[in-house]
C-alpha positions in Angstrom: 111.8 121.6 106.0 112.7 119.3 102.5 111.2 116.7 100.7 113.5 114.3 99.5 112.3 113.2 96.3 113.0 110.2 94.5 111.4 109.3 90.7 111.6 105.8 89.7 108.5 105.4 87.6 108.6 105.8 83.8 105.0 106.4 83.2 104.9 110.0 84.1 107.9 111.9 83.3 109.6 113.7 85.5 108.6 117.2 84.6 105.2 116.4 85.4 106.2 115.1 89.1 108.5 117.8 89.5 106.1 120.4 89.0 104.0 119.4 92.2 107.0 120.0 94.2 105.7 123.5 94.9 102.4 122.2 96.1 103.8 119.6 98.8 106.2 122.1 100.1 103.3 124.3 101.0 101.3 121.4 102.5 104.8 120.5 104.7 104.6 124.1 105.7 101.0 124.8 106.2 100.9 121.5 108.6 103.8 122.8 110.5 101.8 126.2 111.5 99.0 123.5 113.2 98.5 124.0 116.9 99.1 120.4 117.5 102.9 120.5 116.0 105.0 119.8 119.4 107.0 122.8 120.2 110.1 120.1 120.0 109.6 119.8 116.4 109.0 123.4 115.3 112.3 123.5 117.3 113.8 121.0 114.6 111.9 122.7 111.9 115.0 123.7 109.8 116.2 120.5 110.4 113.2 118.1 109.1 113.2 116.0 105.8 110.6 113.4 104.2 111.7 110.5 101.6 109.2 111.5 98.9 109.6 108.3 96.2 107.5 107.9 93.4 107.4 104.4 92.4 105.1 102.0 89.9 102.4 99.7 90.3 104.6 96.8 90.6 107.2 98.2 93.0 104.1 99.3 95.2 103.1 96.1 95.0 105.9 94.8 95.8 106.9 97.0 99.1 103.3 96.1 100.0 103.5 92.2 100.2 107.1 93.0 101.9 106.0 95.3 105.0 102.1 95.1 105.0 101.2 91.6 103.3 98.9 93.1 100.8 99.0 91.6 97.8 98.2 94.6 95.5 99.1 97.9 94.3 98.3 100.7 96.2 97.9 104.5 96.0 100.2 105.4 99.0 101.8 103.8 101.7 103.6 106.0 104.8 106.7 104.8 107.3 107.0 107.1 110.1 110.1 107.7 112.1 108.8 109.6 115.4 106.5 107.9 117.7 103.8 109.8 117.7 100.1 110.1 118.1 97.6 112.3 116.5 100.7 115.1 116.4 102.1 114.4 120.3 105.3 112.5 120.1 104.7 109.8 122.7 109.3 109.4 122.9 111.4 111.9 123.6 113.7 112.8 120.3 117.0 111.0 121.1 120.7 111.1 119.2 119.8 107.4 117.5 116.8 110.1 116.0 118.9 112.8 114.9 121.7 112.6 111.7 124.1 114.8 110.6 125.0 115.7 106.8 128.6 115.5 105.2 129.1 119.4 106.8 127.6 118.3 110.4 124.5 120.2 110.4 121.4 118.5 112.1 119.3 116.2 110.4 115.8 114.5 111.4 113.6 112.4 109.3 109.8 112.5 109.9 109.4 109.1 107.8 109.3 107.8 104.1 106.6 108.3 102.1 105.7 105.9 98.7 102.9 107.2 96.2 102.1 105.1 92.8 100.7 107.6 90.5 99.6 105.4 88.3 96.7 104.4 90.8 96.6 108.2 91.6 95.6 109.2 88.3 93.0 106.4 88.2 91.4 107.7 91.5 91.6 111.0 90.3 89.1 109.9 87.1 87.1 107.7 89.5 86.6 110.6 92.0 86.2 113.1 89.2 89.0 115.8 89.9 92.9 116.8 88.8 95.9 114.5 89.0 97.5 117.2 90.6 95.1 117.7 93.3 95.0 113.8 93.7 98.8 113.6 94.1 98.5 116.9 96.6 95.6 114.6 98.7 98.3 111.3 98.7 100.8 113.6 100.1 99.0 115.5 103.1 97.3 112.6 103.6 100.8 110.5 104.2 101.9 113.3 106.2 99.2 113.1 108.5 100.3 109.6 109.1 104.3 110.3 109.7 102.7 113.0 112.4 100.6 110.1 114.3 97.1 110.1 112.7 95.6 106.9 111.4 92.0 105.0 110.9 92.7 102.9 113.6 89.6 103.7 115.6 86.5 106.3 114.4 87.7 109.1 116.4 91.1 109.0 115.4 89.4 108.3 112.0 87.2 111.2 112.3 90.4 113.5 113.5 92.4 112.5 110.7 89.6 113.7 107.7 89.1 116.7 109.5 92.5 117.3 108.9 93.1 116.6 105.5 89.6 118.4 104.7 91.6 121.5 106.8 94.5 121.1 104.6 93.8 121.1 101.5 91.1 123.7 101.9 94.4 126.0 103.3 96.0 124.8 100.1 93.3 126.1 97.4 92.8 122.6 96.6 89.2 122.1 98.4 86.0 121.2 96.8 83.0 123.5 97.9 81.9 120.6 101.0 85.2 120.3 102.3 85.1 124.3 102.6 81.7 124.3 104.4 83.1 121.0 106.6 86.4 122.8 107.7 84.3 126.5 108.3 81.8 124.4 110.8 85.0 122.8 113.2 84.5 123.1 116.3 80.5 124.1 116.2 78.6 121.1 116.4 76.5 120.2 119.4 78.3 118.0 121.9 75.8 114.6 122.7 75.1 114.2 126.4 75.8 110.5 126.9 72.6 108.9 129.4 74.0 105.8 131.0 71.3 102.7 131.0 72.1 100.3 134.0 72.1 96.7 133.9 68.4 95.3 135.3 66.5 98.7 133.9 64.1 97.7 131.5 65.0 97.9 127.4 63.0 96.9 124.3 65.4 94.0 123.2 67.9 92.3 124.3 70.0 89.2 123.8 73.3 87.2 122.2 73.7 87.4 118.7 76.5 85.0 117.4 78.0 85.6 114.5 79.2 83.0 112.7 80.8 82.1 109.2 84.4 80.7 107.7 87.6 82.7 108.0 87.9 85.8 107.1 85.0 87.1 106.1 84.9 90.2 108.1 83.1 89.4 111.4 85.6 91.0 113.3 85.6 94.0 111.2 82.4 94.3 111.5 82.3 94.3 115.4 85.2 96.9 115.3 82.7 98.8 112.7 79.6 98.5 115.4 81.0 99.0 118.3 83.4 101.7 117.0 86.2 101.0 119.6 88.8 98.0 118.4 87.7 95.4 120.8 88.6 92.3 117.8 91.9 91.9 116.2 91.6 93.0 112.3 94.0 90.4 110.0 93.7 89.5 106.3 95.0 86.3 107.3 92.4 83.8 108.6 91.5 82.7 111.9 92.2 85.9 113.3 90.3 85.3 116.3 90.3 82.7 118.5 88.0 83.5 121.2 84.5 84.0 121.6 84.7 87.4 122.3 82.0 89.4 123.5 81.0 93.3 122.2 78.1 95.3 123.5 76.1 97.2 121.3 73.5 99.8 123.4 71.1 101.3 121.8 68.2 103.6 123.0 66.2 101.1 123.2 67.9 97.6 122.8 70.9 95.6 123.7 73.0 93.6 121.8 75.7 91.2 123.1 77.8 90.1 120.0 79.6 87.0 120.3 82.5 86.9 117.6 83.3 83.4 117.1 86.6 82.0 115.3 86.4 81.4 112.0 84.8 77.0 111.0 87.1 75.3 108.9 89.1 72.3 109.0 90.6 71.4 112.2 94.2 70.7 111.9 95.1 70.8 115.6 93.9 70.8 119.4 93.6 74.4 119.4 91.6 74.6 116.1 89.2 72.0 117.1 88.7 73.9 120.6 88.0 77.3 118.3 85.5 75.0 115.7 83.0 73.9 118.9 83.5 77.3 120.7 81.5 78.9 117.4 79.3 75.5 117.1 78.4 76.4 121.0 77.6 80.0 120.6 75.4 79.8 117.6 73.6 76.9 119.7 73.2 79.1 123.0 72.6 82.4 121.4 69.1 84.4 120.8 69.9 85.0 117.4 72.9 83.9 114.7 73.9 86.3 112.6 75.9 84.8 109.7 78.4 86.7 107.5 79.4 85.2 103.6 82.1 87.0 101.5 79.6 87.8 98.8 82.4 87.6 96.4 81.9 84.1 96.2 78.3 83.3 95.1 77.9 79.7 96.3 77.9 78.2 99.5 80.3 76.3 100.6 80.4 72.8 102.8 81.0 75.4 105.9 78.3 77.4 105.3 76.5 74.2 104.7 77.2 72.5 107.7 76.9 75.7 109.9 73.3 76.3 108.5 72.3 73.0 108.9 73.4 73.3 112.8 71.2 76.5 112.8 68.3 74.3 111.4 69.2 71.3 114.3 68.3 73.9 117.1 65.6 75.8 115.6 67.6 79.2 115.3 66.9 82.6 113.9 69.2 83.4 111.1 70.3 86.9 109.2 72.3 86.6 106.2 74.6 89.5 105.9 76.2 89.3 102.5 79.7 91.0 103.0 82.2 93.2 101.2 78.6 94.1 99.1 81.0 97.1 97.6 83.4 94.6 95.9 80.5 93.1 93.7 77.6 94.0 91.3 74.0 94.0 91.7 74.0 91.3 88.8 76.6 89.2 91.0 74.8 89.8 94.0 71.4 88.3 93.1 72.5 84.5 91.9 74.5 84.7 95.8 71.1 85.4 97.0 69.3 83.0 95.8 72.0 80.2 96.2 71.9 80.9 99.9 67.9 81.3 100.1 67.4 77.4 98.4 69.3 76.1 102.0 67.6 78.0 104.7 64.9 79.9 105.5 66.2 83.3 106.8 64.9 86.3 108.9 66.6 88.3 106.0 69.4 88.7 103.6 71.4 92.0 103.9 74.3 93.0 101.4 76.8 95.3 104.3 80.1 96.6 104.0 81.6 95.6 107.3 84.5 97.8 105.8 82.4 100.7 105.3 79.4 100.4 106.9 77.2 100.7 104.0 73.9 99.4 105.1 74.7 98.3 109.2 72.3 100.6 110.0 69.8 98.4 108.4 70.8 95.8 109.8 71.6 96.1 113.7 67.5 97.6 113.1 66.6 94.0 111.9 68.7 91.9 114.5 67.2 94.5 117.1 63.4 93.4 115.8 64.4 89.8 116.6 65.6 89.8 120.1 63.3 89.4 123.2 62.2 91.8 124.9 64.0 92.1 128.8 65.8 93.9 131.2 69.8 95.6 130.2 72.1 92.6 131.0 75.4 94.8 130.9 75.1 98.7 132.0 75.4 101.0 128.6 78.7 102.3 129.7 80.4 98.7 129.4 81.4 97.8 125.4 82.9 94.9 126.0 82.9 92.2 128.7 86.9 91.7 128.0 89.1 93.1 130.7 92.1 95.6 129.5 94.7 92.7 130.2 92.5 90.2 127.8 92.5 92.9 124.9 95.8 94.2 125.7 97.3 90.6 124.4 94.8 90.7 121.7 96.4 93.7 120.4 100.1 92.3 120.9 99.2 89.3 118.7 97.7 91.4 116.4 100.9 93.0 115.8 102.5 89.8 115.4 100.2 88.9 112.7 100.4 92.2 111.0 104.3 91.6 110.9 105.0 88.3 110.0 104.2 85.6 107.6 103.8 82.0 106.9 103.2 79.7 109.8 104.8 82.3 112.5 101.2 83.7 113.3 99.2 81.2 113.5 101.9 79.6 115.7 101.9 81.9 118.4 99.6 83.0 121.4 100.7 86.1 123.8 100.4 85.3 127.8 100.2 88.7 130.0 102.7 88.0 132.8 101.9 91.3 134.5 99.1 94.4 134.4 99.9 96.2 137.0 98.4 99.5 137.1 99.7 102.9 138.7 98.1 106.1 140.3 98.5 109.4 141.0 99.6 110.8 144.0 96.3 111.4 145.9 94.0 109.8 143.0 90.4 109.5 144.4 89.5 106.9 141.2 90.4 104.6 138.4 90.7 107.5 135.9 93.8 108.8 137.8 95.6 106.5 136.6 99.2 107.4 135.3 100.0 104.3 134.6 99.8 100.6 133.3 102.8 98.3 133.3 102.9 95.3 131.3 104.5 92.5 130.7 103.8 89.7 127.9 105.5 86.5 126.8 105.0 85.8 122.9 104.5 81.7 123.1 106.0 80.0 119.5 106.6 76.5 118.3 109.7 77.1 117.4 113.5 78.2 117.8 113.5 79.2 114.1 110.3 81.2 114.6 111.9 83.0 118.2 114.9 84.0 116.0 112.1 85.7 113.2 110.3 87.6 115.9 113.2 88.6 117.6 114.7 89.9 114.3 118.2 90.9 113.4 119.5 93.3 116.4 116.5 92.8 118.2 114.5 94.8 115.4 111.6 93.1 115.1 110.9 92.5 118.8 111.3 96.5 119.0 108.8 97.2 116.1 106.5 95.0 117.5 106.6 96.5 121.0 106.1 100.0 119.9 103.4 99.3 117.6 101.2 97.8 120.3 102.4 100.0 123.1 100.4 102.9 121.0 97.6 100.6 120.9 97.3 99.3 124.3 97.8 103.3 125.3 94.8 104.0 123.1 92.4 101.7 125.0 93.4 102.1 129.0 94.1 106.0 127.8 97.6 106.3 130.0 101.2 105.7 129.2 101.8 102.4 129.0 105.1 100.7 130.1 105.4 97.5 127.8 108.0 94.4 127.9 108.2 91.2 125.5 109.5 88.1 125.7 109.5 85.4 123.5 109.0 81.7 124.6 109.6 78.2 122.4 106.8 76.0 123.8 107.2 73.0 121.3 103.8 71.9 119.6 101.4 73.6 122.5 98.7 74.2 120.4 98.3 70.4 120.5 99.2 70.3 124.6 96.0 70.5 126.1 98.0 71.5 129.4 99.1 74.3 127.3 96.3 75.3 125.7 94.5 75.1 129.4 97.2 77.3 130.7 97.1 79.9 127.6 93.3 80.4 128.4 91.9 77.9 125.4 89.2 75.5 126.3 85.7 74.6 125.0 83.1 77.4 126.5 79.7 75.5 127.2 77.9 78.8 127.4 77.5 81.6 124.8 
């Protein structure tokens, strides 16, 4: 096993970046003694390289407007090779995998990894430890990621910190919790999980709607609550388009979330379509929950308008202030009070939909405020969304994760096909082996089929893969996945399109 390292950052010199060499070798070699290290790749062990680079703040910055459309400088940023999962590789290691060096011995890249130190050493002061130990934390932490682990949903989340806790505690480079985290793995208590029916009776229950402009974290906060990725995440706005429904079930309570697209200015069939769908779920719902970047202290003509709606039909309203960690308490209290001169709300809660810094709090208030009644959905059941409606959800997710501009907004994905296959002899619906799909990717234009195609049918690839892992993750089988990409001139302003694609005003929440 090497690391390829690469130094193209003046602000530490190399010495100093040379001398943590030692450390990441023994993090590369510490991972590869993990059970959960395919035998195929301890096989290829002698074999196995990384692309270490060490870079600046600007290049970061750079790489990350390029490939993740971030617009800042970050600490780290990983680029696997393998298709893997949480250490299984989900693809057989093929020849197109596999390199050989100038004297034809075997060759095979886990990824590249990029670290700024720069931010490094500033998180290291924040967080109150070394350089070197931050540095050593960048590096397992990006190896984790070229293996398969990621954030993308809490128990892949929770999997992932357990690692890195493991690895640096196996690396001397632990503080005292991490040591008492990693030495209780494996003991706690496992939860038996009752199942509430639909019709039994519950405390409270009912729709909350949230509502606000684009992009203030509604989805994320849904993702946060329900803890399974039900919404599509984006920093671009009017992510969703749907009103899509997430079940919260609590011991006592139910709570049917309706996660409306974004209000703003409609600019074309489709967007005028998403404005009345989240006009008509705040109107219908038993409560409105409505979410404000609280980075921005004053109320807008959107929040003005959607509040004076709430007012029209008499509604219950929660303020959750959001991204509360981005801002001061001095910032914080002028947003309050802005917002409390238009409306009389139930309450005004600073969150972290990011976090989850104060949720808690405040799924206990919109719990308080919902009638009492029977379970509407049975406990089990997170979503009212089948697997094929998500399923495209996650395919246009990738396309908005991977492309700029116009392309994203510009584009809707159709599932041509879910077919589903068993086991031999399966007695139910969790033998399944399993799913086929196949999805056509609906653009405006021939320009924007050639982009998500991509040179050598690149992009088309990436974009398969990436939400291949994802679909896999939700129906929990192998998933066989096909795109195709479709010019449909103008349909977001064809309302035989738009009927066709699944877009059309909903009269009920």
């Amino acid at each position: 096993m090497k690391i390829n390292l690469s130094n193209s950052q003046r602000k530490f010199d190399s010495n100093t970046i040379e001398s943590l060499l030692p450390k990441w070798n023994e993090i590369f070699s510490v991972v590869f003694d993990y059970d959960f290290i395919p035998s195929l790749l301890v096989k290829y062990a002698d074999s196995l390289y990384v692309n270490l680079n060490i870079v600046g703040k600007d290049r970061i910055h750079e790489i990350n407007k390029e490939f993740r459309s971030t617009d800042k400088s970050t600490d780290v940023i990983s680029f696997p090779m393998l298709d893997m999962h949480n250490g299984k590789l989900l693809q057989e290691i093929t020849a197109v995998d596999v390199e050989r060096d100038e004297e034809g011995n075997t060759l095979l890249c886990l990824g590249d990894i990029i670290i700024c130190p720069e931010v490094a050493n500033k998180n290291a002061e924040d967080y109150g430890h070394s350089f070197d130990r931050e540095m050593s934390f960048l590096f397992a932490h990006s190896l984790l990621h070229l293996l398969g682990f990621d954030h993308m949903d809490a128990d892949d989340e929770k999997l992932m910190i357990t690692y890195q806790k493991k690895i640096m505690c196996d690396v001397d480079l632990a503080f005292d919790e991490e040591i008492e985290f990693v030495s209780h793995i494996g003991e706690a208590d496992v939860d038996t999980n009752i199942v509430y029916k639909a019709g039994e009776p519950c405390g409270h229950v009912g729709y909350v709607a949230i509502i606000g402009r684009p992009n203030v974290g509604k989805s994320t906060l849904l993702n946060y609550i329900t803890g399974m990725k039900l919404a599509i995440v984006s920093h671009k706005p009017q992510t969703t388009r749907t009103n899509i429904r997430s079940i919260y079930n609590g011991d006592d309570s139910q709570l049917i979330f309706v996660d409306t697209p974004g209000v703003h200015t409609p600019k074309s069939q489709l967007s005028k379509i998403m404005v009345e769908n989240s006009f008509n779920s705040a109107k219908n719902a038993d409560l409105v929950l409505m979410m404000v970047d609280g980075r921005f202290n004053k109320p807008a003509s959107v929040e003005k308008k959607l509040l004076e709606l709430c007012t029209q039909y008499n509604k219950k309203v929660i303020l959750a202030i959001n991204k509360s960690d981005d801002i001061s308490k001095e910032t914080l209290l002028p947003t309050i009070m802005s917002y409390s001169s238009l409306f009389n709300f139930e309450e005004i809660i600073p969150i972290s939909a990011k976090s989850g810094d104060n949720v808690n709090e405040l799924l206990s208030q919109l719990e308080k405020r919902l009638p009492a009644g029977p379970r509407l959905f049975d406990s089990e059941y997170m979503t009212n969304q089948t697997e094929r409606e998500i399923s495209a959800e996650l395919i246009r997710e990738q396309i908005l994760h991977y492309t700029n501009q116009e392309i994203p907004h510009g584009t809707t994905v159709v599932i041509d096909e879910f077919k589903e296959k068993y086991k031999t002899g399966a007695v139910d619906e969790y033998d399944r082996e399993m799913v086929v799909i196949h999805a056509s990717i609906i653009c405006e234009r021939k320009s924007h089929k050639a982009i998500l195609l991509g040179k050598d049918g690149q992009m088309i690839k990436r974009l398969s893969t990436q939400s291949r892992i994802n679909i896999e993750r939700l129906t929990g089988c192998k998933v066989y996945l096909e795109l195709f990409v479709k010019v449909r001139e103008d349909w977001k302003n064809d309302d035989t399109y738009l009927k066709q694609y699944g877009y059309f005003v909903e009269e009920d929440v």
